[in-house]
N, C-alpha and C positions, 0 to 999 in steps of 0.2 A: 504494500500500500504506500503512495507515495505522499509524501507530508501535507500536498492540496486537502487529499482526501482525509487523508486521519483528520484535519483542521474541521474539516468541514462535518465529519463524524460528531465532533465533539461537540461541535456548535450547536449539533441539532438535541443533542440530550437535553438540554436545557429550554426546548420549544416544548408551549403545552400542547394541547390535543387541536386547537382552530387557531391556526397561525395565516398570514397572509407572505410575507416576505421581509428577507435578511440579505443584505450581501456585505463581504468585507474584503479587504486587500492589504498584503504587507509589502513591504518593499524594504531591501535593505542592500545600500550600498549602488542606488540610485533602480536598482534591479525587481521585477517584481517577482518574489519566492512564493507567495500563495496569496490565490483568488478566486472568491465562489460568489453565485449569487442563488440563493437557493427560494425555491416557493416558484408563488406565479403572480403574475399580474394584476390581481384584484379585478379586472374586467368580472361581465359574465363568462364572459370564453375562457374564463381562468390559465391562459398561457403560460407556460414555463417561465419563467424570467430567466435572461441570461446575464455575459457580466456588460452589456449593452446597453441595459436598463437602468434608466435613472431612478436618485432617490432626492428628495427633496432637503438638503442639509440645514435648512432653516439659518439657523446664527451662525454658523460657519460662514457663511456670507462676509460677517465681520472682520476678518482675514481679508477674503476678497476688496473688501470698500477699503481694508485701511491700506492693502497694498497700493491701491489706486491712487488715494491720497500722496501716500510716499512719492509716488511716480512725480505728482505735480510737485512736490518739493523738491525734487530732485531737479526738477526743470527751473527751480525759482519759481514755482508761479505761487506757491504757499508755501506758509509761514506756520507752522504748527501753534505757537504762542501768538497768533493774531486773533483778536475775535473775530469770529467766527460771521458775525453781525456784516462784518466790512466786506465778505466776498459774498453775501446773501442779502442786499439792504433792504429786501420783502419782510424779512425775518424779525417779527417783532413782538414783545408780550404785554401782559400787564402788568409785570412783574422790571422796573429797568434794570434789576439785574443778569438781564440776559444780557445786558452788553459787554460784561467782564465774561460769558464764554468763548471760550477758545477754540481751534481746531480739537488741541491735545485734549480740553476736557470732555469734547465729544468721544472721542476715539478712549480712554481710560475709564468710564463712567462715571467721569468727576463732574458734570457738564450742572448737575443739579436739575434737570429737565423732567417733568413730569414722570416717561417711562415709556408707554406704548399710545402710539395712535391705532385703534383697534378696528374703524373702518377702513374697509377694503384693505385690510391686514391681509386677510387669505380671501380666496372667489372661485367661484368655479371654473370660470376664465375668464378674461385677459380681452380689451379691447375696447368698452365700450369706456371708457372711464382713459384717457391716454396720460403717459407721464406729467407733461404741464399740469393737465386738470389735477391730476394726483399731487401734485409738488402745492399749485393753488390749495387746494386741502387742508395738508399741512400747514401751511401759514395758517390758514383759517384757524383750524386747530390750535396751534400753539399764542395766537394772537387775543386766545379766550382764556389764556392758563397761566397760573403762576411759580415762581420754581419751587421747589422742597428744599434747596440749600443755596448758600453761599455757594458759585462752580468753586470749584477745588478743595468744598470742603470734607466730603466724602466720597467714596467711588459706591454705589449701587447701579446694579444692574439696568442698565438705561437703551433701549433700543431707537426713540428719540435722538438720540446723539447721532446714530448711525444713518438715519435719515437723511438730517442734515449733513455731515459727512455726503453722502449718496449725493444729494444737492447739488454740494461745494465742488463733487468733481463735473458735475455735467455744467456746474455754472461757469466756471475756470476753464474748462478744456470748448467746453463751444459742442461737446457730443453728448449725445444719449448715453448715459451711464451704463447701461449693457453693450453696448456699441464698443464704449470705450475698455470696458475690460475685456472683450473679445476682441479687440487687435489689438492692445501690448499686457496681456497678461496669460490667456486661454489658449489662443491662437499661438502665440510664439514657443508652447511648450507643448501643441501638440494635443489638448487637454480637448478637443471637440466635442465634446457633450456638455461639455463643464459651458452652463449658461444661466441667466433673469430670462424669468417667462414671457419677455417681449422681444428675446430674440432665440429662445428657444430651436435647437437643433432637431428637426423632426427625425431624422435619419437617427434617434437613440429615445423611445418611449419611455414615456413614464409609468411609474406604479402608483399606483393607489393603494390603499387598504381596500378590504374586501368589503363589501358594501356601501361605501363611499363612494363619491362623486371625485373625480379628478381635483387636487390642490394645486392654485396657483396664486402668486401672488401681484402684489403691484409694488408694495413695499418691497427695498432690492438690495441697499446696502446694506441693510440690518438684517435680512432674512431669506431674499429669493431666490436666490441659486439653484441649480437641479444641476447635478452630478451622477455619474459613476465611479466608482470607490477606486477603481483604476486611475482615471484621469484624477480623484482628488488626490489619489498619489502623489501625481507627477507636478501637484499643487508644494503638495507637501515639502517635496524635495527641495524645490525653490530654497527652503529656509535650510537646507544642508549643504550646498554647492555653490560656488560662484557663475554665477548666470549674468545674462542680458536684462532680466526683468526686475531683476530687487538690486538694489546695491549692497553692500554687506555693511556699511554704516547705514543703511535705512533700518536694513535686519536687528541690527545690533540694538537701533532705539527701537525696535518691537517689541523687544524680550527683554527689556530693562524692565524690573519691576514698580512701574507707575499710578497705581492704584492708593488711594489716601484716604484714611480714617482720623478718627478723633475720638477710637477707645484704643484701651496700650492693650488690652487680650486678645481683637482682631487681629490675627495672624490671617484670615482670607481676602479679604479686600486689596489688601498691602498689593497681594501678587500678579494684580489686571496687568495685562502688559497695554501696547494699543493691537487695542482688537484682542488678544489672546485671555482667554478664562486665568490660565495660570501659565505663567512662566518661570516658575521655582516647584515643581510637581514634585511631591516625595510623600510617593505612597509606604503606606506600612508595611503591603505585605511585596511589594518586587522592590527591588534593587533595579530602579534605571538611569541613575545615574546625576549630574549636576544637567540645567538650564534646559531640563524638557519644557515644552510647552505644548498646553494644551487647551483645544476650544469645543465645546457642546455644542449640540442645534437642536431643536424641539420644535414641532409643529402642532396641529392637531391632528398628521396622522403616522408623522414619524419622528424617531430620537436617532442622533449619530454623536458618532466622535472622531475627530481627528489628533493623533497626536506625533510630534516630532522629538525623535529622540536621538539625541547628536551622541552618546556614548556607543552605542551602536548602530549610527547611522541609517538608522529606521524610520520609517513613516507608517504608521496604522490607520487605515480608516473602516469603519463601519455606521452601516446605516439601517432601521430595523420600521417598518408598519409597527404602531404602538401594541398589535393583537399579538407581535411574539413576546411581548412583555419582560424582555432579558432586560439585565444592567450591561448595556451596552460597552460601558466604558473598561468594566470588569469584563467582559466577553472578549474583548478583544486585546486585551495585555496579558488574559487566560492563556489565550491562543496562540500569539507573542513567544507566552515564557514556554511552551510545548515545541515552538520552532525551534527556540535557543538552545533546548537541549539535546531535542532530538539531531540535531543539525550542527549546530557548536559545541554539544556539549559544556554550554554554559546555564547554569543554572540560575535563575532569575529573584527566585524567591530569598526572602531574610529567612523566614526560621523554619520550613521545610523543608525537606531533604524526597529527592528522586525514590520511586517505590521501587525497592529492588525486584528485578526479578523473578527469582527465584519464590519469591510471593508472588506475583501476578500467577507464573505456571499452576503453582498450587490450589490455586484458590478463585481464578479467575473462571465465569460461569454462571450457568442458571441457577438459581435459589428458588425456594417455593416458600410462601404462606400459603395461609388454608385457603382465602380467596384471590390470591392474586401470582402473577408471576414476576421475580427480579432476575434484572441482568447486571453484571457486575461489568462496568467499565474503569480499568486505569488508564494515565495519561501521566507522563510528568511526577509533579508530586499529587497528584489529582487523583481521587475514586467519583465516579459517576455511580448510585445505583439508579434503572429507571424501572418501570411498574409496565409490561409491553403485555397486553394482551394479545391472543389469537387471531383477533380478526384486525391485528396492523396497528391498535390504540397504541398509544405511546402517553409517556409523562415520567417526569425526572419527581424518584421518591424520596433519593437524598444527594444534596447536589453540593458537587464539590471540597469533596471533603477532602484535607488535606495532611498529607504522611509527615509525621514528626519524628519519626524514625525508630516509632513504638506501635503508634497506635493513628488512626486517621479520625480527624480535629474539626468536627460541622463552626459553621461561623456563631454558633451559639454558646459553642464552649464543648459541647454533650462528644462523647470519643465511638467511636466503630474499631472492631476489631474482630481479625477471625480465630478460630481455634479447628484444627484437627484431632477427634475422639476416638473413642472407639465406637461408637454409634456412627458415627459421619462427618464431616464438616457444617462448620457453624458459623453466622455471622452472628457480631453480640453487639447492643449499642449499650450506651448509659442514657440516663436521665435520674436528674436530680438524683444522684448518688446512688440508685440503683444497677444494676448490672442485667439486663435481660438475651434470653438467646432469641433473635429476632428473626432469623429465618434459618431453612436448611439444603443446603447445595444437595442439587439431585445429580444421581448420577445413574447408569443405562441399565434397566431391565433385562427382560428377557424380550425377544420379538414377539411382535402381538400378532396373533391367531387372523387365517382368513377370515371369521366370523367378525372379529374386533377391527381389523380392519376394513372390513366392507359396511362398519358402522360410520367410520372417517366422514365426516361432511353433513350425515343425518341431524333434521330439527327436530324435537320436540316438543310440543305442548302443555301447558297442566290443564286437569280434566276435573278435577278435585278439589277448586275455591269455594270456598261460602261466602254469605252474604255476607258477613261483620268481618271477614280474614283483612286486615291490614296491610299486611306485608307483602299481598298480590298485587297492590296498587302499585307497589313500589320496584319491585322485583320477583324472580323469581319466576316468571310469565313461560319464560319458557326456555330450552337450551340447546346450543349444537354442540355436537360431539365435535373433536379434533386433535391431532395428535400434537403433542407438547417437539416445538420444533427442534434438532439438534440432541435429542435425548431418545435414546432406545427404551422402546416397550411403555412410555408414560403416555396416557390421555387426560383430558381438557374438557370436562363439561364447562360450555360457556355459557353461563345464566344471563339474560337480558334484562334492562331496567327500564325505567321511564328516561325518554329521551333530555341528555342533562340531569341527570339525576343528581341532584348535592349531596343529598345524604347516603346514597350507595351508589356506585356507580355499578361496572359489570363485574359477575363475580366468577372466580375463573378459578373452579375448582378442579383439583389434578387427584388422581390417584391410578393404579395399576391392577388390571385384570387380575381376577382368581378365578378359573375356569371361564368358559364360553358367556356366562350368560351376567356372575357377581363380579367384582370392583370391591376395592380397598384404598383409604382414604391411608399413605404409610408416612406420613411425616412425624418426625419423634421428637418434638421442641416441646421443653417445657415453658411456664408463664403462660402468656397467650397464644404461642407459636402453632401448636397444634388442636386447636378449637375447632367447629364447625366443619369436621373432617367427612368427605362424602363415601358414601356407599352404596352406588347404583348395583341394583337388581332387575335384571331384563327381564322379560318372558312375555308370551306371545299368547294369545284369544282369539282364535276366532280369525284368524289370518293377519290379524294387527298386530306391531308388538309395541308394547307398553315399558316403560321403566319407572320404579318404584323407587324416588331419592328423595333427601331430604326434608323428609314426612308429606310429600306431594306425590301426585300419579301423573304422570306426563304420557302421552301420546304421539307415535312415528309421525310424523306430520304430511308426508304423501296417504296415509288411508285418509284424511279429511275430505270431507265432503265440500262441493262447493255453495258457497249459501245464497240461496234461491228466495229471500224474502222471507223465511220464516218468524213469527211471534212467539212470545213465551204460550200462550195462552196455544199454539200448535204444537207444542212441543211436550213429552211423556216425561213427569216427573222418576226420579233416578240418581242414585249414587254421583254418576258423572256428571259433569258440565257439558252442553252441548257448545262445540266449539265447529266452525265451517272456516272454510276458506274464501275470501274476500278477494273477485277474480275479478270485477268490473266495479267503477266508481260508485262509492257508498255513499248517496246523498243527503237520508234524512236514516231514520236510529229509530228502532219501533219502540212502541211503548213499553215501559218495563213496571210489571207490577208489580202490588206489594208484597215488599219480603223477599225480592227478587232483586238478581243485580244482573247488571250488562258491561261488556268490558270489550273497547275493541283497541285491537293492535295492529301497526306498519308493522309491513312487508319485513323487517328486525327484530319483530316479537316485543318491539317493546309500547307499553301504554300510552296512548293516543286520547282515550277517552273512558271513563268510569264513572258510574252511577253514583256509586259511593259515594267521590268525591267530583259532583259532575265542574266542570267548563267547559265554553264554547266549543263544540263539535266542530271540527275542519274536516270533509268529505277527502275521503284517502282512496285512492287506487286501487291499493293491491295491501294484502295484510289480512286478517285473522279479527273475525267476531263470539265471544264465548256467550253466551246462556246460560247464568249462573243459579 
């Protein structure tokens, strides 16, 4: 597996189960070593996304506007310590202390400016509203506002600044501010995606989140950029190489720490650089070194980071749809320290240590609890477990745990560790000082019988709910057989839930044939570990065959009949439930009498609609009606 892919493995453990799109890129030593962009498009067409597609970098932009700036400094046409008033004289408040703002306090967030002008901040698109009318706006805006400080007397987070900024350069250089950074900053590096939504490069789509409308902006120097993690690269690098674009005295006044307060315990304000979040970064847990700098972006439907790191002359960027929910900034210095080792053999982390080995052989593998299945991933000094059920769910159960060179360390404090018994192997966690054996590594059977295997893929039904049972609302409805992948002679009753279920999701119980027809539930953990252990009992009536599991009667799901409009009130009272199969659109729900319940389920067995607890009926396709 070559390091793209392990990366990209890794990335994905940490995605929940409805994700939209991630991509990220490294580059070290001006070179790009790994790049993915994984999901799809957010469209209906849901498209693959490749590394082609853009992501919306939001504040990252800030970088972009303050290079631009620099650029006209560099020409003389501005004066960083000029106000800002002189090369804008539209620009006025009710407040006259906006005439001691500066360029520099726009660009450090010392500028004292309101913060966000929030119409046509984000729009669906782009056009009817053009830069002028947008720039008139802002005056307007600011022309009703007063500041929150003395400029220069503290830095907060101010996106106003950057507006103006944005302004200052279309007003100085005589061009459309996308215009202008597209031929001396994007263009000369090669960076052709890297764009503001008014000059956007069709030849590289954008993403959206998944059921959202396309994001774009008007706002540019503070926010609108649309990138690929690639070409923000090739942004990145700027700040580690002597180039045509930046000067290395402009660079140098980026990364000076400029940012200013008026408490002595802020230690974060201090380290605004212009434009950059941080320009003295020094995280707890990697070692990377003196005068990284680093800048966020946030939208409403995406989070990134870009970060440049001169000790290993790297550039990381990532950008993620807010539905995969990772700590982006943590994801990608993860990923980072996983190259450096695998690849340099440098190790990244202060007080973790690489898992040896000779652990991973032992011990790496499928686990079992009573309802669920773990997969054990290491990385670096990193353990992944994730929760993967049979029909492809995925979800990270404990994530990131890290080896101290005893025992592996959750961000909460609580330790993981495994043992080998004479029983089997064991994972153990803590919590609050106790010590639990929390799951137990399976290992291969005997081969399962042509009978068991030609169970492989069959659904079941329950035939046996009453009217007050609870716990059919929720789960348990019904389940398919399947065999426990990468492991000899184990199967998988997959129990289905209500679609989203919070309180259980699906239950995915394992155990191993005893004879043709009984099942044994064989996991040997004590505490909670070996609970709710299954024990299916087949056999057959009548030409149907039934199974008999965890105190329910379930039914082979091809003998069901198809349902032809039947009523309770047609239907012969009896032990079982009358369950049908639901072959064409089910528009209306016959009455259900008293004492009587009705329950229908999607084409996945799972609850749709329940008497018990009724809500609005939605007419389903295809799926399964019981008669309780």
């Amino acid at each position: 597996m070559n390091i793209q892919q392990k990366l990209s493995d890794i990335l994905k453990l940490n995605l929940p189960r409805k994700w939209t799109s991630v991509s990220y890129a490294i580059m070290v030593d001006g070179k790009l070593v790994a790049a993915d962009a994984l999901g799809q498009d957010g469209t209906k067409d849901k498209n693959p996304v490749t590394l082609n597609h853009t992501y919306n970098v939001c504040s990252i932009s800030k970088i972009f506007c303050t290079v631009a700036v620099m650029k006209l400094v560099e020409q003389g046409k501005v004066d960083l310590d000029r106000p800002i008033c002189e090369y804008l004289p539209k620009f006025t408040m009710l407040d006259p202390r906006y005439r001691q703002i500066t360029v520099r306090h726009c660009l450090n967030h010392a500028s004292g400016l309101p913060g966000t002008q929030w119409k046509h901040f984000s729009a669906t698109h782009v056009g009817k509203v053009d830069n002028e009318e947008y720039y008139n706006e802002v005056y307007d805006y600011l022309a009703k506002c007063y500041l929150k400080a003395d400029p220069g007397k503290y830095s907060v987070y101010c996106n106003d600044g950057f507006t103006l900024a944005e302004m200052l350069v279309a007003k100085v250089s005589g061009m459309n501010f996308g215009d202008f950074c597209k031929q001396y900053i994007t263009e000369p590096i090669g960076a052709h995606s890297t764009r503001v939504s008014t000059t956007v490069n069709p030849e590289y789509p954008l993403v959206r989140e998944g059921g959202k409308p396309a994001e774009y902006f008007y706002l540019q120097g503070c926010g609108g950029f649309t990138t690929t993690m690639t070409d923000l690269c090739k942004f990145g690098n700027l700040f580690l190489t002597e180039n045509d674009v930046i000067s290395e005295q402009s660079k140098e006044e980026m990364r000076k720490m400029q940012g200013t307060t008026f408490l002595q315990e802020d230690t974060a304000s201090v380290r605004y650089g212009l434009g950059w979040d941080n320009v003295c970064v020094e995280d707890p847990e990697f070692d990377l070194g003196e005068h990284v700098q680093m800048k966020g972006g946030n939208s409403f439907q995406f989070t990134s980071k870009l970060y440049v790191i001169p000790k290993y002359n790297a550039v990381l960027t990532i950008s993620e749809t807010h539905d995969c929910k990772l700590d982006v900034g943590l994801e990608i210095l993860r990923l980072f320290a996983v190259y450096m080792q695998e690849e340099k053999g440098i190790n990244l982390y202060k007080k973790y240590q690489p898992v040896p080995k000779e652990l991973v052989e032992e011990f790496d593998g499928t686990y079992l609890v009573p309802s669920a299945i773990y997969h054990t991933h290491f990385f670096g000094t990193d353990l992944t477990i994730t929760n993967d059920d049979t029909a492809d769910g995925h979800a990270a159960a404990y994530k990131n745990l890290k080896f101290d060179g005893k025992d592996f360390v959750a961000e909460n404090g609580e330790h993981f560790f495994f043992r080998n018994t004479s029983d089997g192997k064991y994972l153990f966690s803590t919590n609050r000082g106790r010590v639990i054996p929390t799951a137990m590594k399976v290992e291969d059977q005997a081969p399962l019988s042509e009978k068991w295997t030609a169970r492989i893929g069959k659904r079941y039904l329950a035939v046996n709910f009453t009217e007050q049972d609870l716990v059919c609302g929720e789960m348990m409805n019904g389940f398919t057989l399947r065999k426990l992948a990468g492991v000899e002679g184990v199967m998988v009753a997959s129990f289905s839930s209500i679609p989203e279920g919070e309180i259980y999701g699906n239950f995915e119980g394992a155990f191993i044939p005893d004879g043709e027809f009984n099942a044994n539930g064989f996991l040997q953990t004590p505490s909670n570990g070996s609970r709710d252990l299954l024990c299916p009992d087949f056999f057959e009536k009548d030409g149907v065959e039934y199974c008999y599991v965890a105190s329910y009667l379930y039914q082979e799901e091809s003998s069901l009949k198809d349902y032809q409009g039947e009523k309770f009130e047609d239907l012969p009272s009896g032990e079982q439930n009358h369950v049908y199969r639901i072959h064409e659109k089910l528009e209306t729900l016959p009455e259900v009498l008293p004492g009587r319940r009705l329950m229908v389920l999607n084409d996945k067995m799972e609850v749709v609609y329940d008497s018990q607890n009724p809500k609005d009926y939605k007419a389903i396709e295809a799926g399964y009606i019981s008669f309780i």
